[in-house]
C-alpha positions in Angstrom: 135.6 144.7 121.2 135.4 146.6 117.6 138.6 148.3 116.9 136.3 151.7 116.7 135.6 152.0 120.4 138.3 153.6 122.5 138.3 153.9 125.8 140.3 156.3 127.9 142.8 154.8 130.7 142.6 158.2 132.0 138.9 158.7 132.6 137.5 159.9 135.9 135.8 157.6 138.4 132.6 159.5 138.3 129.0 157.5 137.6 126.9 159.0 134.4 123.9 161.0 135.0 124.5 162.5 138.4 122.0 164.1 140.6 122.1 168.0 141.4 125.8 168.1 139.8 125.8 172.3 140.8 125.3 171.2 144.3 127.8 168.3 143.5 130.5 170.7 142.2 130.0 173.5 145.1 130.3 170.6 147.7 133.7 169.4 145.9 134.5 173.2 145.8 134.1 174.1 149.8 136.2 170.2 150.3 139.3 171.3 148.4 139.8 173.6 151.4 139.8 170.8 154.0 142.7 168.6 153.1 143.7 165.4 154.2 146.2 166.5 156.5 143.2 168.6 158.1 141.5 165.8 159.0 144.9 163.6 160.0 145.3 166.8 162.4 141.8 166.0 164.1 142.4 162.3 164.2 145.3 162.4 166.1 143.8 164.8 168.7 140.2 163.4 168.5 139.3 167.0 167.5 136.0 167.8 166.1 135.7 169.5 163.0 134.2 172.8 163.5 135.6 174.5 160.7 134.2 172.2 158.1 130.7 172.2 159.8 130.9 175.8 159.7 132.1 176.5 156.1 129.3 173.4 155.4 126.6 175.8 157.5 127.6 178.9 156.4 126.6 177.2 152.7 123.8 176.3 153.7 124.1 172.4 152.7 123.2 171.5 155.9 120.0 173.6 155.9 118.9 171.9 152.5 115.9 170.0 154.1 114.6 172.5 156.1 111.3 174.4 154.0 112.6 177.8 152.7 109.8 179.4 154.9 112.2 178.0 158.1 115.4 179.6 156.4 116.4 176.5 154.9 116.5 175.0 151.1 113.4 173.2 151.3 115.2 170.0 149.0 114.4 167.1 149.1 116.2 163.5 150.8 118.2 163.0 147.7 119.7 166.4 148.1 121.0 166.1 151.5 122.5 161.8 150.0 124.6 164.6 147.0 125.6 166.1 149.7 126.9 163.5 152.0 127.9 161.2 149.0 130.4 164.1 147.8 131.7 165.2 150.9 132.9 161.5 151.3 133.9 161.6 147.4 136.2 164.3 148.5 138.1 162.7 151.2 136.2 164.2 154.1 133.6 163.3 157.0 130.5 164.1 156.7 129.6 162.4 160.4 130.2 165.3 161.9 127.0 166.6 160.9 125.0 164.3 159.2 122.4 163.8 162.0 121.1 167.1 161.6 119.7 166.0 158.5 118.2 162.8 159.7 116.6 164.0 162.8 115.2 167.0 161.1 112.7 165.0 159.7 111.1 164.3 163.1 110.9 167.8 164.1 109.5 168.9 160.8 107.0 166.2 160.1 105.6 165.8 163.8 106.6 168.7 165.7 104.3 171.6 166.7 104.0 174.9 164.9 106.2 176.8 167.8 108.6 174.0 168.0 109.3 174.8 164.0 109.3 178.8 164.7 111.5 178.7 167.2 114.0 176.3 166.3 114.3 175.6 162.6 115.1 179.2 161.4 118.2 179.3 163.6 119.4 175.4 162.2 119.1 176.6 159.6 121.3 179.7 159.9 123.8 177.1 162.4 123.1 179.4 165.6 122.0 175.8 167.0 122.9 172.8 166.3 120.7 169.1 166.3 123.5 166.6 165.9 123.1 164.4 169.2 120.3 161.6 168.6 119.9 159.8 172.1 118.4 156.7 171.2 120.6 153.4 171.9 121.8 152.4 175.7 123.7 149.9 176.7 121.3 147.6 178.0 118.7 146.9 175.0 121.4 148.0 171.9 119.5 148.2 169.1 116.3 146.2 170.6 115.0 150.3 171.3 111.4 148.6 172.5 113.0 147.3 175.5 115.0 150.8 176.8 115.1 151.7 179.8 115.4 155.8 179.9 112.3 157.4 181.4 110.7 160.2 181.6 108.1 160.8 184.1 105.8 163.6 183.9 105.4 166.3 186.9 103.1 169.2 186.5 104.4 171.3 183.8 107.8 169.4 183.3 109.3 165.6 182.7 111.8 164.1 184.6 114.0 162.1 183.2 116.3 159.5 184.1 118.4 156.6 182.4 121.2 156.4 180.3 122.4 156.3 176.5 125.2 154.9 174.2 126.9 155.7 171.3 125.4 159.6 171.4 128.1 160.9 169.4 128.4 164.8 168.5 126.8 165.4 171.9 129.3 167.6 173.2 129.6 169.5 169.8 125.5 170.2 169.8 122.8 172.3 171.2 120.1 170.1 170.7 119.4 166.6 171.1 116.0 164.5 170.0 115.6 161.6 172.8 113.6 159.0 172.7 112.5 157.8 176.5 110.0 155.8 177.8 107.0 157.1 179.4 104.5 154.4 179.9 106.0 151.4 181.8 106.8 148.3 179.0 104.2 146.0 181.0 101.7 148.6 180.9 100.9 149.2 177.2 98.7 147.3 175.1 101.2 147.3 171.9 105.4 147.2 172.2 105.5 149.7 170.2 103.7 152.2 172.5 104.9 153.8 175.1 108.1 155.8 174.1 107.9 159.3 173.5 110.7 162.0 171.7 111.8 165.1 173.0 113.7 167.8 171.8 116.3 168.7 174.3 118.1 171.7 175.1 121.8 170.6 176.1 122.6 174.5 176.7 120.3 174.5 180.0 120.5 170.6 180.8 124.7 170.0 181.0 125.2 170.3 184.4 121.7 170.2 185.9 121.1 166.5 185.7 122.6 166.2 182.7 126.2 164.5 182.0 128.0 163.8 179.2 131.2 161.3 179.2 133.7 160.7 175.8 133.9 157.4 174.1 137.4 157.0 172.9 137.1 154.6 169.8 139.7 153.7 166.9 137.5 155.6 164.8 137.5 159.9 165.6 133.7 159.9 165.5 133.4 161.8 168.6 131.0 159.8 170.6 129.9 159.6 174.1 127.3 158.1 176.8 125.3 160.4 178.5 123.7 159.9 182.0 120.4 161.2 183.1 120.0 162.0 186.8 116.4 164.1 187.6 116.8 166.0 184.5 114.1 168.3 184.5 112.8 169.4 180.8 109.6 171.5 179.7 106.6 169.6 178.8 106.7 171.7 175.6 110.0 169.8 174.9 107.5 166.7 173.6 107.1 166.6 170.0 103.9 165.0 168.5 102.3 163.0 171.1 103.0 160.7 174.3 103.9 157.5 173.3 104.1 157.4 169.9 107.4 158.0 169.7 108.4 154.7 168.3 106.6 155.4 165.1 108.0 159.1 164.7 111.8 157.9 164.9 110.9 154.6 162.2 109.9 157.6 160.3 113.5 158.8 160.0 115.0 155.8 160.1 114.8 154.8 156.5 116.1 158.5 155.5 118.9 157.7 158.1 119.5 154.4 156.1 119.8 156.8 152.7 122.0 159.9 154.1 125.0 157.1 155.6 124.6 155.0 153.1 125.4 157.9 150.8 128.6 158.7 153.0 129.3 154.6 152.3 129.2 156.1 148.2 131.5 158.7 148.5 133.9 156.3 150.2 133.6 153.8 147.8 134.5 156.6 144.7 137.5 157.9 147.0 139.1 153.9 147.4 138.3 153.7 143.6 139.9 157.2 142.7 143.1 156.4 144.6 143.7 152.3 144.2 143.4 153.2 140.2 145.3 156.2 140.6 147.8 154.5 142.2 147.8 151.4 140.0 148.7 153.4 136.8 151.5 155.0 138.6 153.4 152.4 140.5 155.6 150.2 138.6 157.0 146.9 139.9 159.2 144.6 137.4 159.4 146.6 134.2 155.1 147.5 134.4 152.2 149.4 135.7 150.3 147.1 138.9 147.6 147.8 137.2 148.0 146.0 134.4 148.2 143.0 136.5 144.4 141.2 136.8 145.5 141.1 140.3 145.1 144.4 140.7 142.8 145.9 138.3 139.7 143.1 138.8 139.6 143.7 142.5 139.2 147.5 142.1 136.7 146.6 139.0 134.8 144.2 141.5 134.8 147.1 144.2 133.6 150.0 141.3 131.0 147.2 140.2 129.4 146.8 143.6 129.1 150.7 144.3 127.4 151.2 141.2 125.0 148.6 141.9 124.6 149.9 145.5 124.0 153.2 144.4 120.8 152.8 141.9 119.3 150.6 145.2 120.0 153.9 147.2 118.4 156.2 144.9 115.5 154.1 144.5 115.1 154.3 148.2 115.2 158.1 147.8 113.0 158.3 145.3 110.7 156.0 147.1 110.7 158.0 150.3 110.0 161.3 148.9 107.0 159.5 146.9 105.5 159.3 150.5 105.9 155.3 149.9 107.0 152.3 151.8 111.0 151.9 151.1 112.1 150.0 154.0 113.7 147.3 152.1 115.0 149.5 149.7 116.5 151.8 152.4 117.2 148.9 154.4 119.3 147.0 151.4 120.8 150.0 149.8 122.4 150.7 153.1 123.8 147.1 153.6 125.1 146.7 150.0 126.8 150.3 150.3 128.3 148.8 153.3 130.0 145.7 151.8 131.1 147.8 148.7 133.1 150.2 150.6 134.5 147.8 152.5 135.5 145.7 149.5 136.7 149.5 148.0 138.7 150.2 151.1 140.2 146.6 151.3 141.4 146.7 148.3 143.0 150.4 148.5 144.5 149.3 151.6 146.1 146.1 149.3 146.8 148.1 146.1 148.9 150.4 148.1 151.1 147.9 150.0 152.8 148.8 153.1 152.1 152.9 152.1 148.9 152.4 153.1 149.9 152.0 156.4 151.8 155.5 156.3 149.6 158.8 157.7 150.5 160.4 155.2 148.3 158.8 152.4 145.1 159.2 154.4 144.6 155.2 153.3 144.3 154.0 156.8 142.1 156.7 158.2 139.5 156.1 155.7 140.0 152.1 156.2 139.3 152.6 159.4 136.4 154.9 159.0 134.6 152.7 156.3 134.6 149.8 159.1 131.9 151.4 161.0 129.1 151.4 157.8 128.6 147.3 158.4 127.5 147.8 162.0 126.0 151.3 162.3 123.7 152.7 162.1 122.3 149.1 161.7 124.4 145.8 161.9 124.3 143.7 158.4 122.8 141.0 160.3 119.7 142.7 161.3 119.0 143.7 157.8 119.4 140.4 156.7 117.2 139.8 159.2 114.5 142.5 158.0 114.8 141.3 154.5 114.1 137.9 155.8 111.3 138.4 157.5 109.7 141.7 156.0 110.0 140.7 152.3 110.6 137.4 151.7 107.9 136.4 154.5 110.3 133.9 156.7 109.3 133.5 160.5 111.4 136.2 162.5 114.8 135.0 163.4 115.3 136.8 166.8 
């Protein structure tokens, strides 16, 4: 390298050219009050964050989606990805809330003119709150074509019955989009038909046919099953129309891909930030860990694979609010932002030793949290699988 090119050992881990940095530095701003012994206090008690998602309300970042004539920002995807992605930068959990930005889409591109009037304005202003998506159960997983929740119509109303999975945030939430069947599998003419979305009001359904049980998990994500028994809703609950609800929740799916894979970022920038950090700081015989290839190449490797994750993740962004096909961008970005912040938060977890196992660090919360971005909201296997088949043209492997 030419003796005229210095480079800073004290140089931030922070990519070139970021997107919306005002947002970026307001988000950082609101985080600084939500330390990591905030969030240490809610993983030991499973607690759900309802300060954060209120200071994050009251900001309006999680109203950035929604069109400014609904009382939202009226942003676009990559917005709400800044977001997420510095939240997680930050040291905190975005999972709390994120749904609302991925289900809004379903509401706001297929939902009826009175659906938007009535409920967008007050998302928007966090009098209700859409965080519960009821979509997996345990029988089918993610194989949604073959679920088993039904909802029958009778008169002006549906009844439905069944169960789901893995509905977290549905105790903390007002609202919830479910996706049941309402034409019997062996009775339509394409799998994909057949399945319809509603959006649900929990407020009148808990308790009359509606029942919600916790999921306790190593990871504070606060998740639960919920059981359907006769619950009656209003036909006006349907969004779009019957049986085309398969297509209306793909439609989210790839901006789902892009919002948690952007959490998956943020992780990956915190593991770097710290296993450096740390690396300058700790001496062992005489010198700096970091200045043992050890040390330094695996948190290199681990900075190398975000930043190649990333530009696949804005690329999907960009793609989807094009109004283009980016299911394999969407679909990779999200399993490469998966093995980089698991490579990120391996290596933390090694650069720190035994302290990583102590509370106090925060290093083995975040581990454990950065675990659950290879199998949700889509296993690594079945994008492999995707890629497979989708774009390289293989035969289908399930």
């Amino acid at each position: 390298m030419p003796d005229s090119v210095s480079i800073s050992t004290d140089m931030p881990v922070m990519p070139i050219g970021e997107t919306y940095p005002e947002i970026r530095e307001a988000v950082a701003k609101l985080c600084e009050g939500f330390p990591s012994e905030y969030w240490h206090e809610l993983d030991q008690r499973r607690g759900y964050p309802t300060e954060f998602v209120k200071a994050l309300t009251d900001a309006g970042f999680l109203g950035v989606l929604i069109p400014e004539e609904y009382g939202g920002s009226g942003l676009p995807l990559s917005a709400g990805a800044a977001i997420l992605e510095e939240i997680h930068k930050n040291g905190c959990s975005g999972a709390a809330c994120h749904a609302q930005m991925y289900t809004m889409g379903t509401v706001l591109r297929h939902g009826s003119d009175d659906q938007k009037r009535m409920y967008l304005p007050k998302i928007a202003s966090g009098e209700l709150r859409l965080q519960a998506f009821g979509v997996t159960e345990p029988t089918s997983g993610t194989d949604t074509l073959s679920l088993r929740t039904t909802a029958v119509r009778d008169g002006d109303e549906y009844v439905v019955n069944g169960q789901k999975v893995w509905t977290s945030r549905a105790e903390h939430s007002d609202l919830m989009l479910l996706l049941a069947r309402t034409t019997a599998k062996e009775k339509v003419a394409k799998r994909t038909d057949g399945l319809s979305v509603f959006l649900v009001d929990m407020r009148e359904a808990k308790g009359n046919g509606l029942e919600i049980k916790p999921i306790k998990t190593m990871i504070n994500h606060n998740t639960t099953e919920i059981f359907f028994d006769n619950l009656r809703i209003p036909a006006s609950s349907l969004i779009g129309e019957e049986g085309k609800g398969f297509r209306y929740i793909l439609d989210g799916m790839n901006a789902e891909r892009v919002l948690v894979a952007s959490e998956a970022l943020g992780d990956c920038q915190w593991f770097a930030q710290k296993a450096s950090e740390y690396s300058r700081e700790r001496e062992v015989f005489g010198r700096p860990i970091g200045s043992n290839q050890g040390i330094q190449f695996p948190i290199a490797d681990a900075y190398a694979q975000f930043m190649g994750a990333k530009l696949v993740i804005q690329k999907a962004a960009a793609l989807f609010e094009a109004g283009l096909p980016c299911g394999a961008e969407a679909n990779a970005g999200k399993y490469l932002a998966a093995e980089a912040v698991w490579k990120a938060a391996d290596t933390c977890f090694q650069t720190f030793g035994g302290f990583a196992f102590a509370e106090e660090y925060g290093i083995e919360r975040k581990f454990r949290e950065a675990r659950i971005h290879r199998t949700a909201p889509i296993s690594q296997n079945l994008v492999l699988s995707f890629i497979g088949e989708h774009v390289l043209g293989m035969p289908r492997s399930y």
